[in-house]
The first five atom37 places (N, CA, C, CB, O) and aatype in JSON, in Angstrom:
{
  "aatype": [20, 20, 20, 20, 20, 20, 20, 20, 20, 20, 20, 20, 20, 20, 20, 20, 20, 20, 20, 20, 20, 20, 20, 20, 20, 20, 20, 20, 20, 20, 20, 20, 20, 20, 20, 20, 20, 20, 20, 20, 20, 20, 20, 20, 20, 20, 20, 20, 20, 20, 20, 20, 20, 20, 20, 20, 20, 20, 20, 20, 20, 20, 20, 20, 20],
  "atom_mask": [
    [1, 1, 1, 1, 1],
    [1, 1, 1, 1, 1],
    [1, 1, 1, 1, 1],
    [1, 1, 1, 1, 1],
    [1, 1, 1, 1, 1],
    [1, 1, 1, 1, 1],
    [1, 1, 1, 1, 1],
    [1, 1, 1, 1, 1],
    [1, 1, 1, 1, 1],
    [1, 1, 1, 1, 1],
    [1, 1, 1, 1, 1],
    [1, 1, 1, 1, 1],
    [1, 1, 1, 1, 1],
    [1, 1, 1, 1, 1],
    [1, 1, 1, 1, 1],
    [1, 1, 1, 1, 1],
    [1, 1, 1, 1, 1],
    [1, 1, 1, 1, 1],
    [1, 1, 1, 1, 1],
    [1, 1, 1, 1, 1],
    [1, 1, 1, 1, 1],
    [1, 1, 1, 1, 1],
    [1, 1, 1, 1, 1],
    [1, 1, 1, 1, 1],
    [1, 1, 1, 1, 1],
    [1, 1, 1, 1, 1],
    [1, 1, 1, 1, 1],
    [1, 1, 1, 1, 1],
    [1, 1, 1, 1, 1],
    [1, 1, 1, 1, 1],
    [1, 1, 1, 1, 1],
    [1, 1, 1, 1, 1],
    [1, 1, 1, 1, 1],
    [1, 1, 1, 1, 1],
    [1, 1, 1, 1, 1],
    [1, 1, 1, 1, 1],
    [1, 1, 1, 1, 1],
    [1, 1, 1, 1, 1],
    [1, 1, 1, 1, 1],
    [1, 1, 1, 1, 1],
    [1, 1, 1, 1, 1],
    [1, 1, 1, 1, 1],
    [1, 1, 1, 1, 1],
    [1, 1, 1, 1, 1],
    [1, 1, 1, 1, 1],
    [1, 1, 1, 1, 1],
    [1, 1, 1, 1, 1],
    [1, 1, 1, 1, 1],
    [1, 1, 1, 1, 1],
    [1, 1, 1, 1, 1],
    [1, 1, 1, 1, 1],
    [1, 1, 1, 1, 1],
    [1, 1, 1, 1, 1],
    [1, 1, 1, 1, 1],
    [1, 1, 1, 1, 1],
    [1, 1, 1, 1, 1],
    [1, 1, 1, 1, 1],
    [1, 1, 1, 1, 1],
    [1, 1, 1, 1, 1],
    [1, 1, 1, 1, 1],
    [1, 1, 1, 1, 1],
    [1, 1, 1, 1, 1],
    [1, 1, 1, 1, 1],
    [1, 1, 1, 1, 1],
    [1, 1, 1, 1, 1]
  ],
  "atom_positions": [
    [[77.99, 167.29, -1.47], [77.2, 166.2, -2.04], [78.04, 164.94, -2.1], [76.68, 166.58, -3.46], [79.24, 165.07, -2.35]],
    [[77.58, 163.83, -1.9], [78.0, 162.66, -2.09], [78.23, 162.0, -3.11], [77.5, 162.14, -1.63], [77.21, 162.03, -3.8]],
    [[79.17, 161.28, -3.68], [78.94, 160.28, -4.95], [79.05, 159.24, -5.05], [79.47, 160.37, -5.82], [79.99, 158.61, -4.56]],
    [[78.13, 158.73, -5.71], [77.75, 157.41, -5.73], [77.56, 156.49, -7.56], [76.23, 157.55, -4.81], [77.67, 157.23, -8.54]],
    [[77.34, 155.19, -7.77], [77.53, 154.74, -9.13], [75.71, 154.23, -8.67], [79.14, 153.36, -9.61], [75.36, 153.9, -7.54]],
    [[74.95, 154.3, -9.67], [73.62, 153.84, -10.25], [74.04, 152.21, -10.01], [73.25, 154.42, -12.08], [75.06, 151.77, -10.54]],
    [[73.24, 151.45, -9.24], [73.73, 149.99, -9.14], [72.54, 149.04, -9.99], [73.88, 149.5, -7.33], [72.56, 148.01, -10.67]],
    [[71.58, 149.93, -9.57], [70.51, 149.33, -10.4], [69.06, 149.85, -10.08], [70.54, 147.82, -10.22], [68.45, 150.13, -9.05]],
    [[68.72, 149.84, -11.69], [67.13, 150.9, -12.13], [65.89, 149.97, -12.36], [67.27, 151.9, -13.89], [66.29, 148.83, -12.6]],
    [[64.92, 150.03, -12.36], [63.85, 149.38, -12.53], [62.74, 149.84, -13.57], [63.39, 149.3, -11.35], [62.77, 151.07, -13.44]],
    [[62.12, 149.66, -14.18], [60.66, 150.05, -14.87], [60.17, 150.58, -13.72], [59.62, 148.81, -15.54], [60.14, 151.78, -14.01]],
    [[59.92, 150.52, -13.02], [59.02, 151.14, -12.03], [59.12, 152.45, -11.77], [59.12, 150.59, -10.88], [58.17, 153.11, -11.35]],
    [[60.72, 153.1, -12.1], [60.6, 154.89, -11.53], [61.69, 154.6, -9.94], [58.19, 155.59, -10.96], [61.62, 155.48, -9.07]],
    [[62.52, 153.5, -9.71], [63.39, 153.67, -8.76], [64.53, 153.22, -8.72], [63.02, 153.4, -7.89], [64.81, 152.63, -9.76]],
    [[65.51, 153.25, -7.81], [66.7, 153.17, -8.34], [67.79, 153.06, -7.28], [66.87, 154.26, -9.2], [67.76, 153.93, -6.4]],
    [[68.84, 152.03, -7.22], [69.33, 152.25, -6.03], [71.22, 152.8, -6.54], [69.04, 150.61, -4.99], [71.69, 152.67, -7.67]],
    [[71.94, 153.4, -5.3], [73.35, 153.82, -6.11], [74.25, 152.8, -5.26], [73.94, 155.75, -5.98], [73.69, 152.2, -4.34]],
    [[75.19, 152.65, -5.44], [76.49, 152.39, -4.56], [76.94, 153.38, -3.93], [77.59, 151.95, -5.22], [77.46, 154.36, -4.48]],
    [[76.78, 153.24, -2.7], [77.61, 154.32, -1.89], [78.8, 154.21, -1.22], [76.95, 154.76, -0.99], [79.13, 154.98, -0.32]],
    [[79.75, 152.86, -1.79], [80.86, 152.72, -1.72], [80.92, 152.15, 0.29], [81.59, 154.25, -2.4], [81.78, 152.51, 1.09]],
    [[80.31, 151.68, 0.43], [79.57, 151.33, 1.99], [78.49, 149.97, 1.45], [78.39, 153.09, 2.8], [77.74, 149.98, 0.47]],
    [[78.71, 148.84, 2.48], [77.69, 147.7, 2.15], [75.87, 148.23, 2.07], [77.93, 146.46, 3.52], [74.91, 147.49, 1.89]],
    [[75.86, 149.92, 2.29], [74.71, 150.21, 1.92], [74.17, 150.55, 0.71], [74.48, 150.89, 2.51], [75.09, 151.28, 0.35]],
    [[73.56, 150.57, 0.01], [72.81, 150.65, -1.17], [72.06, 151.69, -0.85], [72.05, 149.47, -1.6], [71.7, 151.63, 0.32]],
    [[71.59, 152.83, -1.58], [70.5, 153.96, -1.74], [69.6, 154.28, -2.23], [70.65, 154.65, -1.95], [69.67, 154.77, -3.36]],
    [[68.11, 154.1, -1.43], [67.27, 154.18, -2.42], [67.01, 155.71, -3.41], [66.1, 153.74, -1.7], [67.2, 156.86, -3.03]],
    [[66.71, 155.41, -4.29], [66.16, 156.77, -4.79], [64.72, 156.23, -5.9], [67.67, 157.77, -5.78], [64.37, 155.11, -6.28]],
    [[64.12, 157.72, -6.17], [63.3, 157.65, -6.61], [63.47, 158.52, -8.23], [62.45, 157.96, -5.56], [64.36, 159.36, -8.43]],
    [[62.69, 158.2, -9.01], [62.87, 158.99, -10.38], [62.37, 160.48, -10.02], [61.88, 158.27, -11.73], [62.63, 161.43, -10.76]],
    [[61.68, 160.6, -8.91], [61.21, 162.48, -8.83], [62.29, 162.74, -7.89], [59.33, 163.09, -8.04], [61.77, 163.37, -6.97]],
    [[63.56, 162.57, -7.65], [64.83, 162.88, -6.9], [65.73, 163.28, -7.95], [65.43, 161.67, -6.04], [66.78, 163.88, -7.74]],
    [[65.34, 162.97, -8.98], [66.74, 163.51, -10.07], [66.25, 164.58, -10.92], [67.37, 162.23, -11.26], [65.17, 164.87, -11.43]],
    [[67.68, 165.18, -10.87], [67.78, 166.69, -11.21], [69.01, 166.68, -12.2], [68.05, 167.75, -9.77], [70.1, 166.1, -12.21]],
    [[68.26, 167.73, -13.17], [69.28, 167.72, -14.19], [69.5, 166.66, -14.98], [70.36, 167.95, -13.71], [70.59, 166.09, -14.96]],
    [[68.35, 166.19, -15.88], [67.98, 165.23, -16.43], [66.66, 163.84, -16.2], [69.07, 164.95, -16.42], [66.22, 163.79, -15.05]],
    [[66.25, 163.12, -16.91], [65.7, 162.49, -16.71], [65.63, 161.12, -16.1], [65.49, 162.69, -17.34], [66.67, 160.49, -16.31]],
    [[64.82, 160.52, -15.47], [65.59, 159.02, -15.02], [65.58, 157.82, -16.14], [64.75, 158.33, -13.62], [66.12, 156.72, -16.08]],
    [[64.76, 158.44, -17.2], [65.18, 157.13, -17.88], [66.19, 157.19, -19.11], [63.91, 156.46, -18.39], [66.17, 156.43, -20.08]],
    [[67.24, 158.45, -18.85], [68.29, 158.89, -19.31], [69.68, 158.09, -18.25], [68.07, 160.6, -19.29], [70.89, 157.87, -18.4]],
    [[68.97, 157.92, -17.51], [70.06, 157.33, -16.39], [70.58, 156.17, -16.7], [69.53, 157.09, -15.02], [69.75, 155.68, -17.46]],
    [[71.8, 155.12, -16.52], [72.06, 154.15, -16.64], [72.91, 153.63, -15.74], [72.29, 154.07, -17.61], [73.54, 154.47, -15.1]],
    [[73.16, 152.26, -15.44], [73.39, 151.46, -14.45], [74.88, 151.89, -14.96], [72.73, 149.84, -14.37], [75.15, 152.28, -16.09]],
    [[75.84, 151.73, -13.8], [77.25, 151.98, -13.56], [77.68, 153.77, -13.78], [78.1, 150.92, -14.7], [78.74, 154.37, -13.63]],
    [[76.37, 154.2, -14.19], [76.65, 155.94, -14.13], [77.29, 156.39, -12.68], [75.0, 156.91, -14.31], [77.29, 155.79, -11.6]],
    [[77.78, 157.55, -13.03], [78.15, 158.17, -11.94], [77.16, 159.1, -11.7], [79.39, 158.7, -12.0], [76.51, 159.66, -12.58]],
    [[76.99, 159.35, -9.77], [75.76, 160.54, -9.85], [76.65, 160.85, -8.59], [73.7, 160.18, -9.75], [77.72, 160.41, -8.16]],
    [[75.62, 161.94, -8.12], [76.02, 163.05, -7.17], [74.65, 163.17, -6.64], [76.71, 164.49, -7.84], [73.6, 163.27, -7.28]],
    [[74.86, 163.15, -5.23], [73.37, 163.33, -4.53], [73.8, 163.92, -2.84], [72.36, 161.49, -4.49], [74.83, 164.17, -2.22]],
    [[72.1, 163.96, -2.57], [72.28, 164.08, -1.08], [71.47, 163.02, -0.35], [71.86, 165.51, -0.57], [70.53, 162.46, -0.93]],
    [[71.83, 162.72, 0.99], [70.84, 162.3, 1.87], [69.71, 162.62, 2.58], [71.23, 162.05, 2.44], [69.62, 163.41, 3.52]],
    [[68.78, 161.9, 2.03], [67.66, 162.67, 2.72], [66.94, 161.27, 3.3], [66.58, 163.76, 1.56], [67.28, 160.11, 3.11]],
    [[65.7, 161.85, 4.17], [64.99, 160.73, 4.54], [63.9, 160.61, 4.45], [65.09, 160.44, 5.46], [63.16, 161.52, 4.8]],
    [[63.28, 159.07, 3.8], [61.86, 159.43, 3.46], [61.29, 158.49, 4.05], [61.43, 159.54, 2.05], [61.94, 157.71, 4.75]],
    [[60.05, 158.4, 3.9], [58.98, 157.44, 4.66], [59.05, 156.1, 5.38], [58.14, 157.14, 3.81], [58.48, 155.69, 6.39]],
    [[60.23, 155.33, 4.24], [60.64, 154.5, 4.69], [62.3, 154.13, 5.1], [60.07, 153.89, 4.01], [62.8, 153.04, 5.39]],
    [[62.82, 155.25, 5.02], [64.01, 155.05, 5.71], [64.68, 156.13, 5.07], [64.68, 153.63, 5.61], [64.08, 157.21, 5.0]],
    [[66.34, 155.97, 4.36], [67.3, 156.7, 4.14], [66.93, 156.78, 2.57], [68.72, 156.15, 4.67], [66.71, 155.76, 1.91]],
    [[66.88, 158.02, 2.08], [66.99, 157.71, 0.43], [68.03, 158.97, 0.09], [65.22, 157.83, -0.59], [68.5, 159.87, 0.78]],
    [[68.15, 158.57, -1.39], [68.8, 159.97, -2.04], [67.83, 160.71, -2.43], [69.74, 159.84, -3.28], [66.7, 160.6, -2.91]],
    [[68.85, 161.8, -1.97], [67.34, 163.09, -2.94], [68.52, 163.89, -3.6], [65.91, 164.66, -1.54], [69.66, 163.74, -3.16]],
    [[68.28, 164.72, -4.66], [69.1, 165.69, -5.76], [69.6, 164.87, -6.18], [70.06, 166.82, -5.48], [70.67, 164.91, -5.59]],
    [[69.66, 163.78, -7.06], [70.52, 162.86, -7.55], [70.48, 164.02, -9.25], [69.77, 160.85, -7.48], [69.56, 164.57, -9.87]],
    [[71.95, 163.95, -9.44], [72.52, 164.5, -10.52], [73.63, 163.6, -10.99], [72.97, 165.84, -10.21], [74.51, 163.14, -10.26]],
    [[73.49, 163.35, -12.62], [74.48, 162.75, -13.08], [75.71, 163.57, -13.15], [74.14, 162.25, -14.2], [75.76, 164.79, -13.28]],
    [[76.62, 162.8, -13.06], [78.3, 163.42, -12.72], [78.4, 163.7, -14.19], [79.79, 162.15, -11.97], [79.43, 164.19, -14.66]]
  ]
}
């Protein structure tokens, strides 16, 4: 699994991480595991995988570290 820092969350249910790469990751609030997303907070550490969704690259299994 990969790790990444929560860069920034929205009201909406999404969320992108730092992946330590000028890319950013999308994720979604039904991608996290092992807790809730609005337990989540910006500069957290998480742990995820890559997956790909409809519109491009996202995280999926996002778990806080």
């Amino acid at each position: 699994m990969a790790v990444g820092t929560i860069k920034r969350l929205t009201d909406r249910g999404f969320g992108f991480i730092d992946t330590g790469t000028n890319k950013d990751m999308f994720f979604h609030s039904s991608n996290v595991e092992g807790g809730r997303f609005d337990e989540l907070r910006e500069g957290q550490q998480v742990e995820y995988t890559e997956g790909q969704g409809p519109k491009g690259p996202r995280a999926e299994n996002v778990t806080p570290v």
